[in-house]
N, C-alpha and C positions, 0 to 999 in steps of 0.2 A: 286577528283576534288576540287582546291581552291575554298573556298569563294567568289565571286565577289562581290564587291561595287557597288552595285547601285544607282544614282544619282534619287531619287524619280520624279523630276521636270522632266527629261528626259524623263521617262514612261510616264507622264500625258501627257506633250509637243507630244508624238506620239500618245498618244491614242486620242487627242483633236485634230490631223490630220490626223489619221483615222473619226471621225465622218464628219470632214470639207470636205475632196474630195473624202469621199465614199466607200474609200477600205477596204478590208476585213483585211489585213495584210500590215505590216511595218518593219521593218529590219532595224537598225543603229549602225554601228561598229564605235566605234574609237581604237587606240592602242591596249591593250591585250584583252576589252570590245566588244561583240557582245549581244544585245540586238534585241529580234524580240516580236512586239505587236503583236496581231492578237484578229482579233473580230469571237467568238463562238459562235450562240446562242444569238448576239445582249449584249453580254457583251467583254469587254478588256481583253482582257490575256497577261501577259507580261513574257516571259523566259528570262535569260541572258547562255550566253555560252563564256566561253575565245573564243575569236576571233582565227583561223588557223593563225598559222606561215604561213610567207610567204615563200614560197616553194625557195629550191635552183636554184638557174638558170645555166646552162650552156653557153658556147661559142657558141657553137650552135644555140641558140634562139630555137622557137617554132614556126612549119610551118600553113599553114593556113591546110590541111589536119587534126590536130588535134583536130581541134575544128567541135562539131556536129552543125549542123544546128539549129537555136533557142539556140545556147548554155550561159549556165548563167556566170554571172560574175568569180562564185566560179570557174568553169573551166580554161583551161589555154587560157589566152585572148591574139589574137595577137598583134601584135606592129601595128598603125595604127586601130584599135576597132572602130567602131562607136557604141556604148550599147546605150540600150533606156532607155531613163530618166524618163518613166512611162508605167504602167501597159495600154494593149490596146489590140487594134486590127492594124495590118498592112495593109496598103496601099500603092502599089507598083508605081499606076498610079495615073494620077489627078482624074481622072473617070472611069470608067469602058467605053472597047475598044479602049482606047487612049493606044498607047506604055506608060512603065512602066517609071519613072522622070530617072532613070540611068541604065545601066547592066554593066557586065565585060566587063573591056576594055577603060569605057569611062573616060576620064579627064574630073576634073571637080572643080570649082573654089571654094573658098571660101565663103561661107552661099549660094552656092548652093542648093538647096533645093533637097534631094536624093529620099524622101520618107514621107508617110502622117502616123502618130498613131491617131487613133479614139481612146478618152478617154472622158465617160461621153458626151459622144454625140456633142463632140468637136473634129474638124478635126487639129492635131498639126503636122505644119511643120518640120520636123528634115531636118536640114542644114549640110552641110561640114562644120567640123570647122577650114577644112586647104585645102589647095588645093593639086590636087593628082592624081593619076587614085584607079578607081575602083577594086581591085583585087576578091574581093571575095563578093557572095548576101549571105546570109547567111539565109536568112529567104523569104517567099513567100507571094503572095498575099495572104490578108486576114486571116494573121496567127496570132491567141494573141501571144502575149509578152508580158512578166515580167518585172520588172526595174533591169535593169544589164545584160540582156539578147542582145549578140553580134548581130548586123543585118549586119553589112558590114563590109570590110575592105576597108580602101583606105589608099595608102599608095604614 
């Protein structure tokens, strides 16, 4: 395995946004550079890894069948992906007994609001950021999720 360059300043930058919103681990790829921090033990750790080629694509595309339920970024993510922007927990509904904000089927406009992430004891809206029908739920009430991890398709 090459050497990677490491940008020092990048490590700190993540480990000093692990302490700031609490998380245990961090991940930041750019170009051939895959860098992941993670806190062990109440200390920083930092690895680098060449970043995965990006896989060949076919004429075909990639159906929504492919992808498992909860499935992370690294997987093959469909065209139309809603991924979550943060580590949490899922909320399907406003509140518990209330029908769930969308299911399959429904259209739905832009910065509609699809679904809740409880992060830090903070309830964050995730919005459509285009308008669409819903194709696929991908994930369930009250289920953690990771950052890059697919919850819907709308396409």
């Amino acid at each position: 395995m090459p050497k990677a360059n490491i940008n020092a300043d990048v490590v700190r930058n993540l480990a000093a946004l692990l302490d700031e919103t609490g998380l245990t681990e961090i991940e930041y790829e750019t170009g051939t550079l895959r860098v992941r921090v993670s806190r062990q033990g109440g200390v920083a750790v930092a690895t680098a890894a060449p970043a995965a080629m990006p896989a060949a694509t076919s004429d075909r595309g990639s159906s929504r069948e492919d992808v498992a339920p909860g499935a992370s970024a690294g997987d093959a993510t469909p065209a139309g992906a809603i991924t979550s922007p943060m580590v949490g927990t899922v909320y399907t509904a406003p509140e518990p007994g209330v029908g769930d904000f969308v299911k399959i089927g429904d259209t739905v406009s832009e910065g509609q609001t699809l679904l809740l992430i409880e992060a830090m004891k903070t309830f964050n809206e995730i919005r459509a950021p285009r308008a669409g029908t819903v194709t696929s739920v991908l994930i369930a009430n009250e289920q953690p999720v990771e950052f890059g991890d697919v919850l819907m398709v709308v396409e």
